[in-house]
N, C-alpha and C positions, 0 to 999 in steps of 0.2 A: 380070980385070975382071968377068969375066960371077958369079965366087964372091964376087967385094963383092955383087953387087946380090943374089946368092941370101942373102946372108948379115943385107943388111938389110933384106929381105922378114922372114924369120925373127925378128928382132927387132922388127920392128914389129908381127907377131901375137903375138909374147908380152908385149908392152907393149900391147895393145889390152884396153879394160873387156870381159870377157864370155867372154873367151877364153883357156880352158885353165885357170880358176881351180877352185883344190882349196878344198872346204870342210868344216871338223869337222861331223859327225852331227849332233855335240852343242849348235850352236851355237843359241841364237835371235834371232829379231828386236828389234832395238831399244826401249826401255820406253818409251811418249809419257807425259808428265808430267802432275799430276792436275791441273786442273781444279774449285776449289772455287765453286759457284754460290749466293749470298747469297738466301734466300727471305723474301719479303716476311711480314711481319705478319699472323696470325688474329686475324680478328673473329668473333664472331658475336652476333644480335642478334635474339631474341624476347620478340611481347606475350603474356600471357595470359588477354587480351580486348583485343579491338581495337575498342572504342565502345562507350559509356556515356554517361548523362545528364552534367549539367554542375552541378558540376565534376567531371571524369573523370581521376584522377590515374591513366596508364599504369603497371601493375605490366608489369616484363618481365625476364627472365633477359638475362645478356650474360656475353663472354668476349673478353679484349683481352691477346694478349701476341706474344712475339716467338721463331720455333724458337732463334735462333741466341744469343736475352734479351740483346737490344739494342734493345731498344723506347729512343723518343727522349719519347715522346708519347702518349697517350691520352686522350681527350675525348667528351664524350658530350652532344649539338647535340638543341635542340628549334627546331624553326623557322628554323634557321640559327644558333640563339644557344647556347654551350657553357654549360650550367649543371655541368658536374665535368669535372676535367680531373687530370692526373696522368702520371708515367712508369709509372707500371705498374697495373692493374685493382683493385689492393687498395690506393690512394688515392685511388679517386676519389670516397668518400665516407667520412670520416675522421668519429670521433664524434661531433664538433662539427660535423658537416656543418649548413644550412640551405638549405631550396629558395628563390633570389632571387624576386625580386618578379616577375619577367617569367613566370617557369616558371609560377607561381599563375594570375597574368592569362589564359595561353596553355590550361592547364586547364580555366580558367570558358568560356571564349568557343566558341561553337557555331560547328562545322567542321571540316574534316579539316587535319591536324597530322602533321608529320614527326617521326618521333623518328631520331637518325644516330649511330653510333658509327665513330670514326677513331681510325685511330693510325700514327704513323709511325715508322721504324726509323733506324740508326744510315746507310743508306745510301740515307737517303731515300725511301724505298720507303713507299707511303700501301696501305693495304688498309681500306675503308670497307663500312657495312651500311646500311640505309636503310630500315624499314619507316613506313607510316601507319597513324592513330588516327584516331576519328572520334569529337567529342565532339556529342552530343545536346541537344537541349533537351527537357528532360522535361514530361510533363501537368500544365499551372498546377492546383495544388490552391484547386479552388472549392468541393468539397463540405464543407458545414458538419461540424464535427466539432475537436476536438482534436490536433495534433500536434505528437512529440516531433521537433522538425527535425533534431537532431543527425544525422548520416545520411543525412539524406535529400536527393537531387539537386535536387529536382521546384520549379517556383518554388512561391510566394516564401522556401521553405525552404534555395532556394540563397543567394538574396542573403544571409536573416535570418544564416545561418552564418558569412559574409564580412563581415556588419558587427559581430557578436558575440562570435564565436567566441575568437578572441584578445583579446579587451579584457578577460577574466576573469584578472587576477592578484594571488592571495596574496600571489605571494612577492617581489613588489615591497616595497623598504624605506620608501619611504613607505606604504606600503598597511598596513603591518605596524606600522609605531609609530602607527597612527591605529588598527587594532585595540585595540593593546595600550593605549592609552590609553583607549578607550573601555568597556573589561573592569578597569581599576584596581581596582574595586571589589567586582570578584568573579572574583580569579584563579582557576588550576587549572585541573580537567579542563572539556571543553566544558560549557555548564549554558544550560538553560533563562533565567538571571539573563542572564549575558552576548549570549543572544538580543536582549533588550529593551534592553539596554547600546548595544551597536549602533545599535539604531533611534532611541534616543534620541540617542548621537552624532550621527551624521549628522540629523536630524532639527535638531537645534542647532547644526552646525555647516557645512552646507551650504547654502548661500540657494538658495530654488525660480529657477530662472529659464523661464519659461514659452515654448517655441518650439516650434515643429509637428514634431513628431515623423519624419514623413518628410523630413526636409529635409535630413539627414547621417548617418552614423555616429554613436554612439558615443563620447565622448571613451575614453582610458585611465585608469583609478581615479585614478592619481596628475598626471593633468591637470588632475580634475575638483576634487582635495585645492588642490591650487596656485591657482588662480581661486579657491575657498571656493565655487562655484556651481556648478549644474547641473540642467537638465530631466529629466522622469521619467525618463527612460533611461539618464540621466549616474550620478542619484540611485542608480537599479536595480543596474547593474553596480559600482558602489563600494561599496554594500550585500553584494553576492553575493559581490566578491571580499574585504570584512571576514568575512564570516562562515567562506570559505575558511579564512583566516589565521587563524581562532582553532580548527580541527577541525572545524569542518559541512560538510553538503553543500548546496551553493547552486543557484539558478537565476534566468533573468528570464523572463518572461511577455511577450510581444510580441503586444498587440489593437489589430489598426489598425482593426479596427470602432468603437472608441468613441477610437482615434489614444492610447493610451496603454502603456506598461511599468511592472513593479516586480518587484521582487523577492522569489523563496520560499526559505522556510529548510527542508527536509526534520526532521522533528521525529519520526518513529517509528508508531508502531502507534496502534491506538485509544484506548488506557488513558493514552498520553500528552498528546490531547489537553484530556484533564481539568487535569491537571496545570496547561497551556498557559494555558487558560482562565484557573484561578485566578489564577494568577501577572499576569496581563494585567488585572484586574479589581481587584485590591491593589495594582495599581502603581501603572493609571491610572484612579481616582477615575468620568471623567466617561466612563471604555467600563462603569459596573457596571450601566448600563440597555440596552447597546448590544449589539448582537449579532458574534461572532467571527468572522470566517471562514476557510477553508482550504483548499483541493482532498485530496480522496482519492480513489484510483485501489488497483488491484492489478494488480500486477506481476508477469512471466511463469511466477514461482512462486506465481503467487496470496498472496502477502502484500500486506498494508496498506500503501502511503503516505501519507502524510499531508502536503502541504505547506504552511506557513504563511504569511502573505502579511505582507511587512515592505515598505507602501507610504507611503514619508518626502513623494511628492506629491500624492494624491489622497486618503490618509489622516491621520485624525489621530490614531489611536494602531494596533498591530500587532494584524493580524485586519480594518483597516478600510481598504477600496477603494473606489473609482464602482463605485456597484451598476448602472450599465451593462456595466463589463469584466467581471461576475458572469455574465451575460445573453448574453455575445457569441455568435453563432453560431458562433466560428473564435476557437481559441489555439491561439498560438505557442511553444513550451517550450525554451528553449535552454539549455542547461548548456554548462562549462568541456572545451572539447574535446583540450586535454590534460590535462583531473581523471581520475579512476579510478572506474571504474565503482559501486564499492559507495559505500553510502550512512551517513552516521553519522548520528544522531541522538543528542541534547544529553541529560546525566545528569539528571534530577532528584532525586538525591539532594543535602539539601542547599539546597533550593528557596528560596529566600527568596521572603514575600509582603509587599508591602510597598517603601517604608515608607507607614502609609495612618493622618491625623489624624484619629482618636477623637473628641477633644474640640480648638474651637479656639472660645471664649465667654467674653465679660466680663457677668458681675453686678452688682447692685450688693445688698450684703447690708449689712441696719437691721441699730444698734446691737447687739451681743449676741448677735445669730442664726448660725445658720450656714447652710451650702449643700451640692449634694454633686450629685458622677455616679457614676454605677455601672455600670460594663463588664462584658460577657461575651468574654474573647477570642474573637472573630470565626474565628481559626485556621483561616484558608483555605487549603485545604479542610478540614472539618472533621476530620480524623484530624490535624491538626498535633500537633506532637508539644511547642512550647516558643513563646513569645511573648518579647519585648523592646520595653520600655515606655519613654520617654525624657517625663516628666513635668515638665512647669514651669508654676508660679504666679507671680504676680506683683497687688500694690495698687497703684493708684494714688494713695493719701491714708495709708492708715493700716494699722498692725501686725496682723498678721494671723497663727492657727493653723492650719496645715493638715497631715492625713493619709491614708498609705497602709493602709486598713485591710478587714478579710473583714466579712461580713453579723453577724458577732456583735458584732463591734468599732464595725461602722454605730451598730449599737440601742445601745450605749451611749453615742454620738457624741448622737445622736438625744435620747436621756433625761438628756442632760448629767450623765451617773452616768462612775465610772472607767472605763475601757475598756483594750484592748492595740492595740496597732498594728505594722504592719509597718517604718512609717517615718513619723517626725514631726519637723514645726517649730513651736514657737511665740515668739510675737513678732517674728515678722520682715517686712520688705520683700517680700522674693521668694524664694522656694526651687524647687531643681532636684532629681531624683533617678532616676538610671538604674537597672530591674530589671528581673528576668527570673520572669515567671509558665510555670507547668505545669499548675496546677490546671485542672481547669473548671469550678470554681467562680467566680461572679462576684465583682469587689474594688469599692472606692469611693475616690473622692478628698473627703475632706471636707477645708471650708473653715469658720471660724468669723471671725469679724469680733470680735476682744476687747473692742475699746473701746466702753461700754456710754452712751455720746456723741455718737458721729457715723458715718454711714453708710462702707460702706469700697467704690469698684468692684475687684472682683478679675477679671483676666483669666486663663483657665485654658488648658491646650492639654495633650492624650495625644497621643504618635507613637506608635503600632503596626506593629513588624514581627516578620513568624511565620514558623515554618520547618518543613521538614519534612526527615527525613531526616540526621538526623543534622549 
């Protein structure tokens, strides 16, 4: 009995954990299993500037992705509101990108603004940035003087830009066939012609509608084409952005000292305004007593600008404005703020002057006699190099001789001896005849009355137009 009970002693210490247990050298510890830990999403998010006048559009660096690139989400919050969003940092502003209306608004408005970059990952995991802007309101510009607003924050150069700035478009397809329609007549490269094309278009095609200037915005050109109407300013920017659309470079003028706008055409150096002159002076008849105008300035290179004033409301041909907006203490200058900075100025080779009536007179020429006018092409400016003459007569009763002829050809017109001539009718009604003078010598239209009977009225008319340049 007593060798059972030693015997299951003995086995219960070699069955007990801890006891008498042989282990290899060699052996180790158990491997605990790995542990893979998902990390959240990097952001990061700098301005660099943090306050500016208004509008203060925030420039700032940013960085949005995921270690594990399991981003879900990327978004970038002004105010609380997401203006670019995306799964990954290189969508969130895609070529076609546009800032919404809200982000603009948020911009202009004086006060501090949040700008917040988020993103979230595939396990939900948010990592966010958060810095503040501080938009300003700048020194109201009170001191008399000229400014170019483009640029500039300070009022009322902020607003001028928010109600101007975009409503300059070329490349609107109505804006562009009301160009091209009103240049028909003198295609090609830019040209001093097509300046006046313009003005005259709209000038004829857009009814003045008289309303206070401070009272709105702006329409858009092709608002202003759809109605057929519009006030100075409507007028201005339709003007600006035709001249866009044909290769000029355009502007409006904004003086609310005398409450009016129009529009300038950028024309070149000083030698062009000679040109400018002419042409303006052969077009329109009743500016050859009147005086031109234009602004010039130099520019950071010290060259010449020269602007010209195409004012369809308060003018009545181009060069003529309220000689108060001349006068103002304070302009405005706004130009096309997505245009490009350089400047063209229109060819004047090619110039046409004109067309400008020479002769428009009825006579009455006794039996037998004759009549006559004698031109000097006018060839404005005087270095024209070629004239175009579109001639018509015309009796009211009776048969009539008449010719195109030079001072020799006159005197024998004159001494009813034989003569030569350029161009002749006799016996007739009415005669037409288009030709092209170079000479500078003077020509004559004579008229003779055949019927040696009875009186004859004859009505005469010359069109003159000159060209220069080829």
């Amino acid at each position: 009995m007593r060798r059972l009970v030693i015997l299951a002693i003995v086995m219960i210490l070699l069955l007990s954990p801890g006891c008498c247990k042989f282990t290899d050298g060699n052996q180790t510890q158990p491997v605990k299993p790995n542990i893979t830990v998902n990390k959240p999403p990097i952001v990061e998010l700098k301005l660099n500037a943090s306050e500016g006048s208004a509008p203060f559009d925030p420039s700032y660096t940013y960085k949005c992705y995921d270690p594990e690139d399991d981003l879900v989400s990327c978004e970038i919050r002004i105010d609380g509101q997401t203006f670019a969003s995306g799964t990954n940092q290189n969508e969130l502003f895609p070529e076609d990108y546009t800032y919404p209306e809200f982000y603009e608004a948020i911009i202009g408005t004086v006060g501090v603004h949040s700008l917040e970059i988020r993103a979230i990952d595939g396990e939900r995991q948010i990592a966010t940035k958060e810095v503040n802007f501080t938009v300003l309101k700048g020194a109201r510009l009170i001191e008399p003087g000229w400014y170019n607003c483009n640029g500039i924050t300070n009022p009322p150069c902020d607003i001028f830009q928010q109600y101007y700035c975009d409503k300059f478009n070329p490349t609107d397809m109505e804006v562009r066939k009301a160009a091209s329609q009103a240049i028909s007549k003198h295609p090609g490269a830019f040209s001093i012609n097509q300046i006046l094309d313009v003005y005259d278009w709209v000038h004829s095609n857009v009814f003045y509608q008289n309303v206070p200037i401070s009272m709105w915005p702006p329409y858009y050109p092709n608002e202003t084409l759809k109605t057929g109407s519009g006030d100075c300013k409507n007028q201005a920017v339709l003007i600006a952005s035709m001249i866009e659309a044909i290769g000029g470079s355009a502007r409006v003028l904004y003086i609310p000292e005398c409450r009016h706008a129009f529009a300038e055409v950028y024309v070149g150096d000083d030698a062009d305004t000679d040109a400018l002159n002419n042409a303006v002076w052969a077009h329109y008849p009743q500016a050859s007593d009147k005086e031109i105008h234009w602004h010039t300035s130099k520019n950071a290179n010290d060259e010449t600008e020269n602007w010209f004033i195409l004012d369809t409301a308060g003018g009545w041909f181009p060069g003529d404005t309220i000689l108060d907006c001349l006068n103002a203490s304070q302009t405005f200058a706004l130009r096309d703020c997505e245009g490009t900075e350089e400047l063209n100025a229109p060819e004047i080779r090619g110039t046409e002057y004109g067309p400008n009536i020479r002769v428009n007179d009825s006579q009455v020429i006794q039996p037998g006699w004759g009549y006559h006018y004698w031109l000097i092409p006018t060839g404005v400016p005087d270095d024209y190099e070629w004239c175009h003459y579109r001639v018509f007569v015309e009796s009211h009763s009776r048969l009539i001789d008449w010719y195109v002829v030079d001072e020799e050809g006159y005197q024998g017109f004159n001494q009813y001896e034989s003569f030569r001539y350029y161009y002749g009718e006799e016996q007739v009604q009415s005669g037409f005849w288009e030709f092209d003078w170079t000479k500078p010598d003077k020509f004559y239209i004579a008229i003779r009355n055949s019927n040696e009977q009875y009186s004859a009225t004859v009505r005469t008319q010359v069109i003159e137009t000159c060209y220069k340049g080829g």
